[in-house]
matplotlib code that plots the C-alpha trace (Angstrom):
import matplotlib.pyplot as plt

x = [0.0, 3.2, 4.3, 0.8, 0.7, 4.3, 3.1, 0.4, 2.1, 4.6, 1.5, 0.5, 3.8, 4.2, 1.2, 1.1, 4.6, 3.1, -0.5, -1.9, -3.7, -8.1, -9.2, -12.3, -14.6, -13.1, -11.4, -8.0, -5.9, -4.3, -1.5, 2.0, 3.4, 5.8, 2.7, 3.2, 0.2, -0.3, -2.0, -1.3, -2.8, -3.4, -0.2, 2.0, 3.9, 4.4, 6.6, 6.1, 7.5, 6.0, 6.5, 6.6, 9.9, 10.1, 7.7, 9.6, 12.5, 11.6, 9.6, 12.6, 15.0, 12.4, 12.2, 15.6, 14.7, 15.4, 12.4, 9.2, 6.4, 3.7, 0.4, -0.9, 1.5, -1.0, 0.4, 1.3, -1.1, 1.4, 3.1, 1.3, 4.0, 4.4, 6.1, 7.1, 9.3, 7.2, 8.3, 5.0, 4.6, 1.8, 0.2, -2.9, -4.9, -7.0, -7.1, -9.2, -8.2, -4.7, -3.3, -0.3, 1.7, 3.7, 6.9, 8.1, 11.5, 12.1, 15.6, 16.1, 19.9, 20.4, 22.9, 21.8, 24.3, 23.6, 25.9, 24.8, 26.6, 29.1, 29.0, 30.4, 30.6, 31.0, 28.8, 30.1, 27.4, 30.7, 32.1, 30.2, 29.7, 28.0, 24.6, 24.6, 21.0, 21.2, 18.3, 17.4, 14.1, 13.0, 9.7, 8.2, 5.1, 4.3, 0.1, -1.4, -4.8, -6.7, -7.7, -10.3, -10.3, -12.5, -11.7, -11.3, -8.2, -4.9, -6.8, -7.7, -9.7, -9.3, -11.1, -10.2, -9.2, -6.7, -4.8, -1.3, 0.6, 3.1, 6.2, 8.4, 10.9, 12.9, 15.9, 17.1, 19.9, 21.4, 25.4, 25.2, 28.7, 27.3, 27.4, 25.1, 27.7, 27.3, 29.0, 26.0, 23.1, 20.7, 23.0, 22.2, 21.5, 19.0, 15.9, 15.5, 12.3, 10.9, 13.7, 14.8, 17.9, 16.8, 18.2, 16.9, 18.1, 16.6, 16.9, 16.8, 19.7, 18.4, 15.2, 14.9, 12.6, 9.5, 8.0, 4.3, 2.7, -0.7, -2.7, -4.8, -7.9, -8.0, -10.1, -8.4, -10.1, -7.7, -6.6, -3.7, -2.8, -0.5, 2.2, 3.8, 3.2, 2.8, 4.4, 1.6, 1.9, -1.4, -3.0, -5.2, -7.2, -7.5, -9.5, -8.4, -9.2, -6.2, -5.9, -2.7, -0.4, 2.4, 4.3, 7.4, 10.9, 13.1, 13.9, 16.6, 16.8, 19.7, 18.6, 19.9, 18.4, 19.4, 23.4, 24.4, 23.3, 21.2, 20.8, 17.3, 16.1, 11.9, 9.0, 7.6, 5.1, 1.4, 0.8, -1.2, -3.8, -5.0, -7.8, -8.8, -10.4, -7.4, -8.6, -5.5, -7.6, -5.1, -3.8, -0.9, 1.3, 3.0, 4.9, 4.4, 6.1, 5.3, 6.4]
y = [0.0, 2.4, 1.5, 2.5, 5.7, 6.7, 5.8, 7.9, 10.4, 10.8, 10.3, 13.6, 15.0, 14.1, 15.2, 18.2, 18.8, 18.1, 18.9, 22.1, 24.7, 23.8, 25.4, 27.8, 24.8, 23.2, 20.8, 19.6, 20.5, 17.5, 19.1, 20.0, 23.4, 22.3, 21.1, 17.2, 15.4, 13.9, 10.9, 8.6, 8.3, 5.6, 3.9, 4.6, 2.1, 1.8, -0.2, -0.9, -2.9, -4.5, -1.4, -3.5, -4.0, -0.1, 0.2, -2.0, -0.6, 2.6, 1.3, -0.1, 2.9, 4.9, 2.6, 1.5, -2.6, -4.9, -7.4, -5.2, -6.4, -4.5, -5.5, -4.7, -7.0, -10.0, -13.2, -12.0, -13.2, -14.6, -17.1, -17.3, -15.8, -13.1, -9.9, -11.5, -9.4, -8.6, -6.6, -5.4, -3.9, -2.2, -0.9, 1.4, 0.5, 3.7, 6.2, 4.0, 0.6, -1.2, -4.7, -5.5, -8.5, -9.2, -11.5, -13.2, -14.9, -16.0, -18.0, -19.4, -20.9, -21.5, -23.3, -23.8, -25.1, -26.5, -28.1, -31.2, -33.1, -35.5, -39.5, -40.4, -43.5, -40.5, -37.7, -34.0, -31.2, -29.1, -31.2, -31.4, -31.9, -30.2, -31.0, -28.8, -28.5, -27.2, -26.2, -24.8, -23.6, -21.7, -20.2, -18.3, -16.6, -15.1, -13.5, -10.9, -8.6, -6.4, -3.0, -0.5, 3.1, 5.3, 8.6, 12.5, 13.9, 11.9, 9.5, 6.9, 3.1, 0.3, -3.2, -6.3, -9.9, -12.3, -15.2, -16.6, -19.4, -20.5, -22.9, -24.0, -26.9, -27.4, -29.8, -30.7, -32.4, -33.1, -33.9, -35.4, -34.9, -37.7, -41.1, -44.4, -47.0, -50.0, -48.3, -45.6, -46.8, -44.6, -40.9, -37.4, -35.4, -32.1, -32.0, -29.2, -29.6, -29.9, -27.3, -29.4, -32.0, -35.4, -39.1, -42.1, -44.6, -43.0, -40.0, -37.9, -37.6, -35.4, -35.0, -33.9, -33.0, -31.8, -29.4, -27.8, -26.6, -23.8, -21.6, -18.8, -17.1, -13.6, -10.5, -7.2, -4.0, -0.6, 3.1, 4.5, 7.8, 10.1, 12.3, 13.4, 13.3, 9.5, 8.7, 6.9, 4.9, 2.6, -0.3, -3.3, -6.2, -9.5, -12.2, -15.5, -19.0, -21.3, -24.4, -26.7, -30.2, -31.2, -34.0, -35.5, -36.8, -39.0, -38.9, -41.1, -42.2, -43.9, -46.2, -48.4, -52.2, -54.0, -55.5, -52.2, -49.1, -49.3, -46.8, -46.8, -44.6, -44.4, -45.2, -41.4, -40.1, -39.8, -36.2, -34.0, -31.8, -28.6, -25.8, -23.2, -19.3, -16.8, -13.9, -11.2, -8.8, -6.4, -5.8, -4.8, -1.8, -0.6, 2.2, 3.1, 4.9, 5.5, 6.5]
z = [0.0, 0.7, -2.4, -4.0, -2.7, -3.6, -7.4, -6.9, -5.9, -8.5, -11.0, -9.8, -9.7, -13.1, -14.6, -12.7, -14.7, -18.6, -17.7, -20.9, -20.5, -20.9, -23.8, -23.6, -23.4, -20.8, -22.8, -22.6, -25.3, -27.4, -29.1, -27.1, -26.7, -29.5, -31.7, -31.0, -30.8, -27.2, -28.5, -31.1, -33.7, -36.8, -38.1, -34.8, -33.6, -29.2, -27.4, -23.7, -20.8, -17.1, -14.9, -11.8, -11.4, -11.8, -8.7, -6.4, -6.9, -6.1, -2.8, -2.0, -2.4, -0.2, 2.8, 3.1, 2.1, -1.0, -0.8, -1.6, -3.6, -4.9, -3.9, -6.9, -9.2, -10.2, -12.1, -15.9, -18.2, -20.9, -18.6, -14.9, -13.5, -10.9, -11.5, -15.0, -17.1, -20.4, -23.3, -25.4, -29.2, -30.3, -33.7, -34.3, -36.7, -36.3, -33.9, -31.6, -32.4, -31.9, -32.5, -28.9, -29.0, -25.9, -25.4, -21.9, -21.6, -18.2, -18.2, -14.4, -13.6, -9.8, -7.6, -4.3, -1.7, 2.0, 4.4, 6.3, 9.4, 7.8, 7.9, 11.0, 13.9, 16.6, 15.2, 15.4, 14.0, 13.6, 10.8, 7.9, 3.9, 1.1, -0.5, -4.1, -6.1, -9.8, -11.5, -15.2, -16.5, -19.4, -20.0, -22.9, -23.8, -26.3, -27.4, -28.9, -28.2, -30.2, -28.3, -28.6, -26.8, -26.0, -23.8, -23.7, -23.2, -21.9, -19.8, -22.2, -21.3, -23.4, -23.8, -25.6, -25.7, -27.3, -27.1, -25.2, -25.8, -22.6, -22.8, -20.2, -19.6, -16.1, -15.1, -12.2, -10.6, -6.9, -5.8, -2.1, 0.4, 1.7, 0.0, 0.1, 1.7, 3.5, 6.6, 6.0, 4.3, 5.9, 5.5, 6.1, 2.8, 2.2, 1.2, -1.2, -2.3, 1.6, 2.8, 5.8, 6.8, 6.3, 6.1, 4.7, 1.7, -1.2, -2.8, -5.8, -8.4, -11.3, -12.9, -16.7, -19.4, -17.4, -20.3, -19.7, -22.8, -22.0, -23.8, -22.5, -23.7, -22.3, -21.9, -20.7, -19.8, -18.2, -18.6, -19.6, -18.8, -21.5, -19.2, -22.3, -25.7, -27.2, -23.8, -21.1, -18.0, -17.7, -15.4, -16.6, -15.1, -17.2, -16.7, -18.5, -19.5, -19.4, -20.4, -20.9, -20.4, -18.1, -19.2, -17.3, -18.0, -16.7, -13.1, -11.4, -8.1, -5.6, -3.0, -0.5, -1.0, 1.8, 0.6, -1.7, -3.3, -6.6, -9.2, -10.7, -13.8, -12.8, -15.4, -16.6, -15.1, -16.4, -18.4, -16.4, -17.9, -16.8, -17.1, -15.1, -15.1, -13.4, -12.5, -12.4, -9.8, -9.1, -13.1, -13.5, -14.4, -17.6, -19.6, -23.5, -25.7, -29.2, -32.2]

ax = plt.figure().add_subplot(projection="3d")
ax.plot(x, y, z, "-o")
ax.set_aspect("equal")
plt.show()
């Protein structure tokens, strides 16, 4: 909510800065000081990128911390992720009426390390050994909308709807300190995917080729407010239809049988199928800029 009102705040600031002078019928006048149209306008092109990260940034460098989120910043509507990095084009067919395609490539490459108590006949918590996770995952979305607009002056609404198609793919793999022995068939290792120390005689090595293929079936309605000319900050709800498939890869397994350690590739898993109505109640934010 602080983060909200310092938005709002330099919305005003802003717009207090470009705001013209009304004409003799109240009306605000759409050309510039400089003669530039404040609008655009049939056969202008926009570009435009998710101003979230923008926002929290800026919350963060005003109260002193480095983990705000705004509570405004719903699930992007090209991939179901939060505070998704999107970079959007746009072209007017008509003064009114505009074609936006939108791109997501979300590339996630992570090493996580945790240290465990080491094997040993006389434990000691002091001395201990190194569990390592690495992970890889790409997503990417790409859809398109087609807008209308209706307004007077530089605040501007638009409705519409299109379509999204979502990709991702994930691997995973796991390097124990800790080995499977027949000394220590039952060792400590770390649980990554419950976030605690564990111990027992099986145990993940890697998992690969988990792909989830979705597409969505969106309507959009929002504002989008021009603080200069063919430059606009704006805000939209969405509500969507999503539908998609989760298949599986391979995932490998160690285990301790009873007389020695067994390495054991597991039978894929069934594909699982999804639908669902998402409802991104609190929008999200953007900037324009067009050309």
């Amino acid at each position: 909510m602080r983060k909200f009102s310092i938005l709002l705040v330099a919305l005003m600031f802003t717009v207090n800065i470009f705001a013209q002078e009304n004409d003799k019928n109240g009306e605000v006048n759409m050309m510039s000081k400089r003669g530039e149209y404040i609008l655009p306008v049939e056969g202008d092109f926009a570009l435009g990128i998710n101003a979230i990260p923008l926002v929290n940034y800026f919350g963060n460098l005003f109260n002193g911390k480095t983990n705000n989120s705004a509570s405004f910043d719903a699930m992007d509507w090209w991939t179901g992720l939060v505070n998704s990095p999107v970079l959007m084009g746009k072209y007017y067919l008509s003064d009114k009426t505009a074609i936006r395609a939108g791109l997501t490539i979300n590339i996630d490459n992570r090493v996580q390390r945790m240290n465990v108590m080491m094997n040993q006949q006389i434990p000691d918590p002091k001395v201990t050994v190194t569990d390592v996770w690495s992970h890889t995952g790409t997503t990417l979305g790409i859809g398109g909308d087609y807008l209308m607009y209706r307004g007077k002056g530089r605040l501007q609404g638009f409705y519409g709807g299109g379509l999204s198609f979502v990709y991702s793919k994930s691997k995973d793999s796991y390097n124990y300190g800790n080995l499977i022995t027949t000394e220590f068939s039952s060792p400590y290792w770390y649980d990554f995917a419950a976030g605690a120390t564990t111990s027992g005689g099986t145990r993940t090595l890697s998992k690969s080729d988990d792909r989830s293929y979705g597409i969505v079936l969106g309507g959009v309605v929002g504002i989008e407010y021009f603080v200069a000319p063919k430059i606009s900050i704006g805000g939209e709800f969405r509500l969507g239809l999503y539908t998609g498939i989760d298949t599986y890869g391979k995932e490998t397994v160690e285990r301790w049988t009873g007389t020695e350690r067994e390495v054991e590739v597991l039978p894929k898993r069934a594909n699982d199928n999804r639908i669902s109505l998402k409802n991104a109640s609190t929008g999200s934010i953007f900037m324009m800029f067009h050309f």
